[in-house]
Structure formats: structure tokens, C-alpha cells
C-alpha positions in Angstrom: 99.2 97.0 92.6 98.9 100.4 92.4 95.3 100.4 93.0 94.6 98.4 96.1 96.2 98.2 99.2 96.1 95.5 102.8 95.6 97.7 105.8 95.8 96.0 108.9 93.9 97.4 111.6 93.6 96.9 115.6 90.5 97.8 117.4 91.9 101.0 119.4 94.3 102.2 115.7 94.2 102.6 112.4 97.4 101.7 111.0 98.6 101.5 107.3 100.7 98.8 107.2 103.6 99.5 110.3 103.6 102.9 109.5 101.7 105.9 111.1 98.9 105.2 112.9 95.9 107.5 114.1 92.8 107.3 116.3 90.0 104.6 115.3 86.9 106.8 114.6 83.6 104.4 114.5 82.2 103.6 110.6 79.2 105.3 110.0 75.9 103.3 108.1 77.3 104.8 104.8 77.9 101.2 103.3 76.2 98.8 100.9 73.3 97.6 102.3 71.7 95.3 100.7 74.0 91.5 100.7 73.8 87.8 99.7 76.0 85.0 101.4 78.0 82.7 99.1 80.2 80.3 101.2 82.5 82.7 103.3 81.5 85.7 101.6 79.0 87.9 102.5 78.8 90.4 99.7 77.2 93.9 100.0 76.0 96.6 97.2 74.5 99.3 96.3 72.5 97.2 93.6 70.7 93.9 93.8 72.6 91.3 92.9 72.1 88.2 91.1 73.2 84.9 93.0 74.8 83.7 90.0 76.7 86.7 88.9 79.6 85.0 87.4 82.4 87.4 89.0 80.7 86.1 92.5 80.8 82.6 91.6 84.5 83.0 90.3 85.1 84.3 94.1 83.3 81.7 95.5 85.3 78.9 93.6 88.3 80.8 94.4 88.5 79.1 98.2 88.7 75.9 97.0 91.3 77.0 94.6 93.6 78.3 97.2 93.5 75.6 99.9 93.8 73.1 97.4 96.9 74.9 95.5 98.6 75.8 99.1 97.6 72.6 101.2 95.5 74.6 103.6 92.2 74.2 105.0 89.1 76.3 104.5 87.9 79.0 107.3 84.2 79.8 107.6 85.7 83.2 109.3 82.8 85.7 107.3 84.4 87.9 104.9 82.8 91.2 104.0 82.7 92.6 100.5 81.5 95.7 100.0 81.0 97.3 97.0 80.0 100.3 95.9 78.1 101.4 92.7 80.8 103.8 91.2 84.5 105.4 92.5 82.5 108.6 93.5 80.3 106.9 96.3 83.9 104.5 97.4 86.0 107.5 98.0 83.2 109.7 100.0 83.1 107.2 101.9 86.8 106.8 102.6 87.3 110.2 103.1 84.7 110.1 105.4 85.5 107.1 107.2 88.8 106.3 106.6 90.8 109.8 105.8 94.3 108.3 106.4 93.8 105.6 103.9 95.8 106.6 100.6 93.8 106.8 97.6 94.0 103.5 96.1 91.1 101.2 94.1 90.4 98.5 96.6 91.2 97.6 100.4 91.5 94.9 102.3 90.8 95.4 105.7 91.2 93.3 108.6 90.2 94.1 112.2 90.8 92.0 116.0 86.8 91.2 114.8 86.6 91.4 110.7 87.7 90.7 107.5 86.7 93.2 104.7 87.0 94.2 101.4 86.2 97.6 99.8 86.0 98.3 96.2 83.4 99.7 93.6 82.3 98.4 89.9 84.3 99.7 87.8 86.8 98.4 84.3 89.2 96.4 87.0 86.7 95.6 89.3 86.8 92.0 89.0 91.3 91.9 89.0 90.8 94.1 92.0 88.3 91.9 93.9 90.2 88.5 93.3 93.3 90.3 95.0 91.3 91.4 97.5 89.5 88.5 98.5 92.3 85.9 98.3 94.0 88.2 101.2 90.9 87.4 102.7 90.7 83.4 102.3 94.8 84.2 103.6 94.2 85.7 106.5 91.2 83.7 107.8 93.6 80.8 108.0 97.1 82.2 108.2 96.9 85.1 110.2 100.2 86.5 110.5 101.6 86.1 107.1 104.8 88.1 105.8 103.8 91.3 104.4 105.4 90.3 101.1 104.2 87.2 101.1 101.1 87.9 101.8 100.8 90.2 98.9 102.8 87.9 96.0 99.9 84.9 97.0 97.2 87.7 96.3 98.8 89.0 93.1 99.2 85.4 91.7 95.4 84.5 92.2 94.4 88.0 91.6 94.7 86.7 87.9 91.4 84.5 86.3 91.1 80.8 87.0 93.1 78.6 84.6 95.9 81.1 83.8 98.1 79.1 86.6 98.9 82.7 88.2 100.6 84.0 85.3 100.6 87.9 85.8 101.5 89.4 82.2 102.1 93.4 83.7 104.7 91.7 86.4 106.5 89.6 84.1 106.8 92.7 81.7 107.7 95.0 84.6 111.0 92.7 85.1 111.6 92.5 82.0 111.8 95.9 81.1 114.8 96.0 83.5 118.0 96.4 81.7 119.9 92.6 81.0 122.0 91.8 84.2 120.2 94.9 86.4 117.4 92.7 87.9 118.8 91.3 91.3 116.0 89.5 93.7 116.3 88.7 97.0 113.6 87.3 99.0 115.5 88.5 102.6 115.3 92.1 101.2 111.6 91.6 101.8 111.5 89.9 104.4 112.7 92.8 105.9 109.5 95.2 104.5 107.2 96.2 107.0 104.2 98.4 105.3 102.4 98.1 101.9 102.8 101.6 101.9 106.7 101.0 101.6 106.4 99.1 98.5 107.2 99.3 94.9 106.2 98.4 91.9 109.0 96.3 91.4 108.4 95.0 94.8 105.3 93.1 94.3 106.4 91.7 90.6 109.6 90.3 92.7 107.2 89.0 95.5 104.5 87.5 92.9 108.1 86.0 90.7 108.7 84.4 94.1 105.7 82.8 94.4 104.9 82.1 91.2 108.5 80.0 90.9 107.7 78.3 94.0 104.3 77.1 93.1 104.4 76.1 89.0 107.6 74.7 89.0 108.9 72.2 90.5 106.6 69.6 93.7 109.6 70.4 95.9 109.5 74.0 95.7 105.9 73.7 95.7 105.5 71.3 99.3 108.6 73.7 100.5 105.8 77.0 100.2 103.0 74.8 101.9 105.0 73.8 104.3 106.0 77.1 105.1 102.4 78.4 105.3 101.2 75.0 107.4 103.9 76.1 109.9 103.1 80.0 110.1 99.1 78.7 110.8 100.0 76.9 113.7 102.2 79.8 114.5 105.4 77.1 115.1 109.5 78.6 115.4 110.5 78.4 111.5 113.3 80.1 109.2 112.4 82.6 107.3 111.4 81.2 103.7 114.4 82.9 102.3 116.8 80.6 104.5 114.8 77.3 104.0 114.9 78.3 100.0 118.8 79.0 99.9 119.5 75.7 102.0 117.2 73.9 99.5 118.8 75.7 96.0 121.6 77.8 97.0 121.7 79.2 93.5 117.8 80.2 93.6 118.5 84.0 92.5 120.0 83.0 89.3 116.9 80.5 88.7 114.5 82.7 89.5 116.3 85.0 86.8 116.4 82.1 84.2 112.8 81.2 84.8 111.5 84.5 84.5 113.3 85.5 81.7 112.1 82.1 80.2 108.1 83.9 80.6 109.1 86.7 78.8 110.4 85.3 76.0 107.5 83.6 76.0 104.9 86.3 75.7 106.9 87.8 72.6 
């Protein structure tokens, strides 16, 4: 995740996550001009672009795939993509426009008035825009999702269609751990408040998370959608971490057993 980041943004600050915020300064017309619409996205570049492009369709379908997987509906809330023609032209213009932003790959950005993501063509381009634009099909429907949250759902579909989430560098993150070293807890990120204040090892525990909840088992599975049904409608809940403890009080140690059962998979 090293390369992209969620920025949430109000209309009078810029903030990076909860952390330090500084004065709003109005973009200037130094963005991708010329755009097609496909469903909810309206995509910008420096290039003309076919209607067809594969990686576009792939984002396209992706809507469907996420309200279907999380029992949520669809949002025609606009979501900008921009994206540039190479990293030199992206990061001029982030200096330019958005000089607090750390120097990352991709951005999403939302706004009191916008959804948008930022990126350029480059190797990871396509990885980087699926993360990206699932935080957008999030966030037009669930607005105030957990930070952590937020970011496990985008690393699980930032992988391609048909690979049921399965993110190979995560999996291989935890289990490069040392046996008996690897201790998740979901309330632990709860408690995170900024992209900016996570790890590595933070979002493989938050994409483990999710990707135990939703390819497992139909309980653990209705117990996420639930959870995300309830956050839309913004209704009094327990965090997901109590509601998953009451459920399976042993859920650390399965979550350890069924990742472990991944790796030993991929060797």
C-alpha cells in the first residue's frame, strides 16, 4: 500500500487522514482534460481513450462486484478519475496543487462535493486504480467507514476479478513473521485514525480481516454486510471487533489458522 493513499478532505482543509491539516488552496486547470463516462465513472486523461479499454471496463464491472459481494446498493454519486500520462506530469501537479500530500502512487480523494481518484499509467497502474476506485464505489454509499476498514475492502478488490480477493504480497507479508509473533486484533485498528499512521503490516492485518470475513464462512460473511448496511444508515452499532468476538470468541486464533492455511498454500 505503499503507493497510494485515502485523503479525506473538507471544503475549508486539507487534511491527511486526522493528522495535520493546512489551508485549502483552489486546484488549478492543470488536470486531464479530455474524459469519457462509464456508469459512475467519469474518467479523464491526457490521451484519448478507447471506450472499451479493458482496464476501464474491469472498473466499470467492478460496481456490480462490490454491491453484490457486500449487500449494498449502487450510488450514481460521479466519481472522477484522473489520470495522467506518466509520474512526471502526476507529481507536478501534486506539488503544485497538493504540496502536503506525501509522495505516494495514487490518491483517493474525497471532498464535502467530490469523489476523485489521481494516478498516472504506469507498470501498477491498473492494481493502483482498482484500490482506488473501490474506495470510491465505498464511500459513495457508506460514507463514514472505519479507516481500516475502509482500506482492507479496497486492498481485497484492488486484486483482478476472479482471484476472490486473494492478495499474494499480504499473505506473504504475515507470513514472513516469525511462528507464534503474528498477534491480530481488529480493536487495535479500530483505534487508527490516519492512513498516514499505518503500516505495512497494518493493511495485510486489515485486508486478513476482511478477506476471513467475506470467503469463509455465510455467517461471517452476512455479519460484514450487516455491519456496512448499518454504518450507511449511520444507526448506533458495536464496533465490528465486539460483534466478531461475541460471534467467535476465539476469532484471533482462526484468523491465525486460516491465514497460515493461504500460505501453505502458495508454496
Amino acid at each position: 500500500m505503499t503507493g497510494r493513499s485515502l485523503i479525506r478532505l473538507s471544503c475549508v482543509g486539507v487534511c491527511l487522514g486526522a493528522a495535520a491539516c493546512s489551508s485549502w488552496k483552489p486546484a488549478q486547470p492543470a488536470l486531464p482534460a479530455r474524459s469519457i463516462e462509464l456508469d459512475q465513472l467519469i474518467i479523464y486523461s491526457d490521451s484519448p481513450l478507447p471506450k472499451h479499454h479493458r482496464l476501464l471496463e474491469e472498473l466499470a464491472a467492478q460496481r456490480a462486484t462490490l454491491s453484490t459481494l457486500l449487500a449494498l446498493p449502487v450510488s450514481d454519486e460521479p466519481i472522477h478519475v484522473y489520470l495522467f500520462r506518466d509520474s512526471r506530469q502526476f507529481k507536478a501537479f501534486l506539488r503544485a496543487q497538493h504540496p502536503d500530500f506525501p509522495d505516494r502512487r495514487a490518491f483517493f480523494v474525497e471532498t464535502d462535493i467530490k469523489l476523485s481518484v489521481y494516478a498516472f499509467w504506469g507498470d501498477r497502474v491498473a492494481e493502483d486504480l482498482r484500490h482506488e476506485v473501490a474506495h470510491g464505489y465505498l464511500h459513495s454509499v457508506v460514507p463514514r467507514l472505519p479507516l481500516w476498514l475502509d482500506e482492507g475492502l479496497a486492498e481485497y478488490f484492488e486484486v483482478p476479478h476472479g482471484q476472490h480477493g486473494l492478495n499474494l504480497p499480504h499473505v506473504q507479508l504475515i507470513d514472513s513473521v516469525p511462528k507464534g509473533q503474528w498477534r491480530p486484533e481488529m480493536r487495535r485498528l479500530e483505534a487508527l485514525r490516519s492512513a498516514g499512521d499505518m503500516t505495512q503490516a497494518d493493511y495485510a492485518e486489515s485486508w486478513a480481516w476482511v478477506h476471513f470475513l467475506l470467503e469463509t464462512t455465510p455467517e461471517r460473511r452476512q455479519l460484514l454486510q450487516r455491519h456496512l448496511q448499518a454504518l450507511r444508515k449511520d444507526q448506533a452499532l458495536d464496533p465490528l471487533s465486539v460483534q466478531v468476538n461475541r460471534a467467535e470468541p476465539d476469532c484471533e486464533r482462526k484468523l491465525i489458522e486460516y491465514v497460515a492455511g493461504l500460505a501453505k498454500g502458495l508454496r
